[in-house]
PDB file as gemmi writes it, atoms N, CA and C in Angstrom:
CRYST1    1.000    1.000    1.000  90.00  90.00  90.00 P 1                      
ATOM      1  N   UNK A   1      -2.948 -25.208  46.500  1.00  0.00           N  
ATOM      2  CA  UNK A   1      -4.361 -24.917  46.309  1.00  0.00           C  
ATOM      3  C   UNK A   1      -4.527 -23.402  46.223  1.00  0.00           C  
ATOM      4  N   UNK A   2      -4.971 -23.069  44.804  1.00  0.00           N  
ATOM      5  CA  UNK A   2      -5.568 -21.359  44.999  1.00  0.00           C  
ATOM      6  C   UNK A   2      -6.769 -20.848  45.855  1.00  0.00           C  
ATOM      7  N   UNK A   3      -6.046 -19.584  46.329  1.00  0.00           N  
ATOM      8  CA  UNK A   3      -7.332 -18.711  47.186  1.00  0.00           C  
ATOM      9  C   UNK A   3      -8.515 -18.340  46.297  1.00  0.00           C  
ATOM     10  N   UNK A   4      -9.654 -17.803  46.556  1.00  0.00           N  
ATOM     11  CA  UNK A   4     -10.373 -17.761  46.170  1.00  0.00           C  
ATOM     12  C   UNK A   4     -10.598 -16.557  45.058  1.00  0.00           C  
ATOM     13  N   UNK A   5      -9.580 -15.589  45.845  1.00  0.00           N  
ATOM     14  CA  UNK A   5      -9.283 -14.456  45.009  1.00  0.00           C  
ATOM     15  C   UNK A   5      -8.437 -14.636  43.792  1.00  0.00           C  
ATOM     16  N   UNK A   6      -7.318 -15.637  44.177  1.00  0.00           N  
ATOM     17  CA  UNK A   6      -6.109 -16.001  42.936  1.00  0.00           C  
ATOM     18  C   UNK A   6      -7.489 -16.772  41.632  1.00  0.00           C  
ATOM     19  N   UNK A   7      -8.192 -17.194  42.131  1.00  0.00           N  
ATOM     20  CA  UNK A   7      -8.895 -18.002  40.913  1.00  0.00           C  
ATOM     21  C   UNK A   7     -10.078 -16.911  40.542  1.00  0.00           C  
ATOM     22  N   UNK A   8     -10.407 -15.651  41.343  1.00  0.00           N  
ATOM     23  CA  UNK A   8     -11.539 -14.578  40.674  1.00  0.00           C  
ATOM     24  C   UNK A   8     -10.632 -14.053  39.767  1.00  0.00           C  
ATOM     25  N   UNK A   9      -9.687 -13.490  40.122  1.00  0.00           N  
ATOM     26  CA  UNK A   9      -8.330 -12.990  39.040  1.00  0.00           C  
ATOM     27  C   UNK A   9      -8.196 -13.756  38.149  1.00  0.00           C  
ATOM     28  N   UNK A  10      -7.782 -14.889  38.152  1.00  0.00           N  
ATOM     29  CA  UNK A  10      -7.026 -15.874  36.973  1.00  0.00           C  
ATOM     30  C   UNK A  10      -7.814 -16.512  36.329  1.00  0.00           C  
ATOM     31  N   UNK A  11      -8.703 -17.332  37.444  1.00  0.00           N  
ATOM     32  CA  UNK A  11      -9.398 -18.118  36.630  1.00  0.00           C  
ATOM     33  C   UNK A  11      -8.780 -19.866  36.422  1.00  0.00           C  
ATOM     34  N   UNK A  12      -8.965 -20.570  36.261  1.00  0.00           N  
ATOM     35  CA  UNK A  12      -8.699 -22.024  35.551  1.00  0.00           C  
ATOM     36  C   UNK A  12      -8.757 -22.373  34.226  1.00  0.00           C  
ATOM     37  N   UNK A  13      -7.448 -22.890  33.997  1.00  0.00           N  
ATOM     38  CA  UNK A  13      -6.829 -22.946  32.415  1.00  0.00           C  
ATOM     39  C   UNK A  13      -8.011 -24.000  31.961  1.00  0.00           C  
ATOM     40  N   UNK A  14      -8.527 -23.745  30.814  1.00  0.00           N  
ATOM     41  CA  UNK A  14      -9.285 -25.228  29.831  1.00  0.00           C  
ATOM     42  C   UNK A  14      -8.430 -26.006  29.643  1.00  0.00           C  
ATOM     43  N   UNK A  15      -8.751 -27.190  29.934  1.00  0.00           N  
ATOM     44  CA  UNK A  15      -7.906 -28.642  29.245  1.00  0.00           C  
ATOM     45  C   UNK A  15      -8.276 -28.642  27.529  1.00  0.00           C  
ATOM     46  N   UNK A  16      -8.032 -28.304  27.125  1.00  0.00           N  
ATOM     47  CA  UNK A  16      -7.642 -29.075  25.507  1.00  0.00           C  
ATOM     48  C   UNK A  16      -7.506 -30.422  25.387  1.00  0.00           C  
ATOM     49  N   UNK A  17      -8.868 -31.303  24.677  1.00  0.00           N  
ATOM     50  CA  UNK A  17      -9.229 -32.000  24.409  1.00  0.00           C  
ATOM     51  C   UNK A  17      -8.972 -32.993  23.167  1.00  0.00           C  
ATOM     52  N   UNK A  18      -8.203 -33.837  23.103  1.00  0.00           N  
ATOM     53  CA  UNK A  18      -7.470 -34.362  21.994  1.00  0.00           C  
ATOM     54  C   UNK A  18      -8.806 -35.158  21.638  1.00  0.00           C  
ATOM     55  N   UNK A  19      -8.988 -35.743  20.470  1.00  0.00           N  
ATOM     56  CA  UNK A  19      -9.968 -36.039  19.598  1.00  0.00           C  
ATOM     57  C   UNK A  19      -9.505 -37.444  19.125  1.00  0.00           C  
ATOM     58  N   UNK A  20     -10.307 -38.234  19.587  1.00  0.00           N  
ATOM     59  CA  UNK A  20     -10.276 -40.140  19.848  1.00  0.00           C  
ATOM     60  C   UNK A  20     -10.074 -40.297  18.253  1.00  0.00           C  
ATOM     61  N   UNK A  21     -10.591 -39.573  16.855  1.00  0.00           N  
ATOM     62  CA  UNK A  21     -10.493 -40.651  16.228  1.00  0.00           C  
ATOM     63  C   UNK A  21      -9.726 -39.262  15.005  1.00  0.00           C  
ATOM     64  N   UNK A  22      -8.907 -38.765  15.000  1.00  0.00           N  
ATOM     65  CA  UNK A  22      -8.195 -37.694  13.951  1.00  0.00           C  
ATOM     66  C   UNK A  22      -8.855 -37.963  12.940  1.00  0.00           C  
ATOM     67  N   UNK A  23      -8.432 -39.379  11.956  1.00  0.00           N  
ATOM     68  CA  UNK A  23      -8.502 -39.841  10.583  1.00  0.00           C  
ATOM     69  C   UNK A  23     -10.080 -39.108  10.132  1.00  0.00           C  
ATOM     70  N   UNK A  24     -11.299 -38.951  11.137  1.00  0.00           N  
ATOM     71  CA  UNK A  24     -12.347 -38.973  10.809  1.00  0.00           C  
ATOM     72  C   UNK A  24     -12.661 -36.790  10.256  1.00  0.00           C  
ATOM     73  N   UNK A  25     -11.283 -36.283  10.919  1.00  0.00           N  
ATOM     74  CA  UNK A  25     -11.797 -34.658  10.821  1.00  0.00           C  
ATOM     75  C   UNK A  25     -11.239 -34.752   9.319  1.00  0.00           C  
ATOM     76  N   UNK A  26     -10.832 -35.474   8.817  1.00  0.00           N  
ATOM     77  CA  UNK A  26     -10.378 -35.291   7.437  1.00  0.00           C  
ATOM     78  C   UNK A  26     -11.164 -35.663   5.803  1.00  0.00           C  
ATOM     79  N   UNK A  27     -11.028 -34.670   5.091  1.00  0.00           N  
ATOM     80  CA  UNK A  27     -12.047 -35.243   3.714  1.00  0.00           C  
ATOM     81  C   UNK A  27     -11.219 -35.107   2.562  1.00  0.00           C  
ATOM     82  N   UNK A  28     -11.335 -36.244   1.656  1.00  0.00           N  
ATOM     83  CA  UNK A  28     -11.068 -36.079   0.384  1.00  0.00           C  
ATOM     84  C   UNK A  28     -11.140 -35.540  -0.525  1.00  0.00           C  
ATOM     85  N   UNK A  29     -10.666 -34.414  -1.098  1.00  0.00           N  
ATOM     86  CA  UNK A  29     -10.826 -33.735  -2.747  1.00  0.00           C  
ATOM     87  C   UNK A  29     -10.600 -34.335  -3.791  1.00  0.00           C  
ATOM     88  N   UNK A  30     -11.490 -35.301  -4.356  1.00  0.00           N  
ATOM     89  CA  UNK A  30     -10.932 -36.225  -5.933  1.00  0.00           C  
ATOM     90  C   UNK A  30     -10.666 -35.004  -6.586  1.00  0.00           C  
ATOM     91  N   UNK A  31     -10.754 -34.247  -6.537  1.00  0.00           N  
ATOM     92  CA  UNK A  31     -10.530 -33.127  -7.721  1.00  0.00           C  
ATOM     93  C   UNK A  31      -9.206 -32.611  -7.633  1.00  0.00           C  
ATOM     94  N   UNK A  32      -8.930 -32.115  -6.413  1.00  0.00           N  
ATOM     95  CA  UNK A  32      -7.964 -31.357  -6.078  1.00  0.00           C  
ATOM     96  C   UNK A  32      -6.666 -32.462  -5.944  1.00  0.00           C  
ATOM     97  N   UNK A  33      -7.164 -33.255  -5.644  1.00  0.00           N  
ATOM     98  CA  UNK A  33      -6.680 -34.798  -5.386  1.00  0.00           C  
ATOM     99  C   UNK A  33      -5.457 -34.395  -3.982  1.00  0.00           C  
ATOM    100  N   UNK A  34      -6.736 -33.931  -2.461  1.00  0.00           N  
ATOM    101  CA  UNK A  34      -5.827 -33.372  -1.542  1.00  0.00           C  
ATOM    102  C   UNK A  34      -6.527 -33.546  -0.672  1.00  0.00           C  
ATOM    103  N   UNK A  35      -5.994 -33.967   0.294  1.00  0.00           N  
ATOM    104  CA  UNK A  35      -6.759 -34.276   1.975  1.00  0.00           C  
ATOM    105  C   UNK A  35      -7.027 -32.524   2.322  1.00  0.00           C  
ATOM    106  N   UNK A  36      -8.519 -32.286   3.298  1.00  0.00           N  
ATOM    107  CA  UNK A  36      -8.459 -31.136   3.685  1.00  0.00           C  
ATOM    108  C   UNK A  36      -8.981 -31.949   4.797  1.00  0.00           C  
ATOM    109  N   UNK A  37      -8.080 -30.883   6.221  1.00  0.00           N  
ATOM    110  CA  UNK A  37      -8.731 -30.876   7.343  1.00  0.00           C  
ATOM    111  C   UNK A  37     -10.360 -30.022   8.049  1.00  0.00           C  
ATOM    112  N   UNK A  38     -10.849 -30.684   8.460  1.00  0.00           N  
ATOM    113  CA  UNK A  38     -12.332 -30.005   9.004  1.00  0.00           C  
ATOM    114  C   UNK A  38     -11.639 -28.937  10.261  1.00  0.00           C  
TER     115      UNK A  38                                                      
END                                                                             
């Protein structure tokens, strides 16, 4: 368990948040005829 000082210094890392549905950050280019990510 950190002191109170180790966490005024450091701080607490962010969790990085994985994203329930991937397929959906993605869009189609008929043109380019190429998946781009959002």
């Amino acid at each position: 368990m950190p002191t109170f000082n180790q966490l005024v210094r450091k701080g607490r890392e962010v969790l990085v948040t994985k994203s329930t549905a991937p397929a959906l950050q993605k869009s189609y280019n008929s043109q380019k005829k190429q998946y781009t990510t959002m």
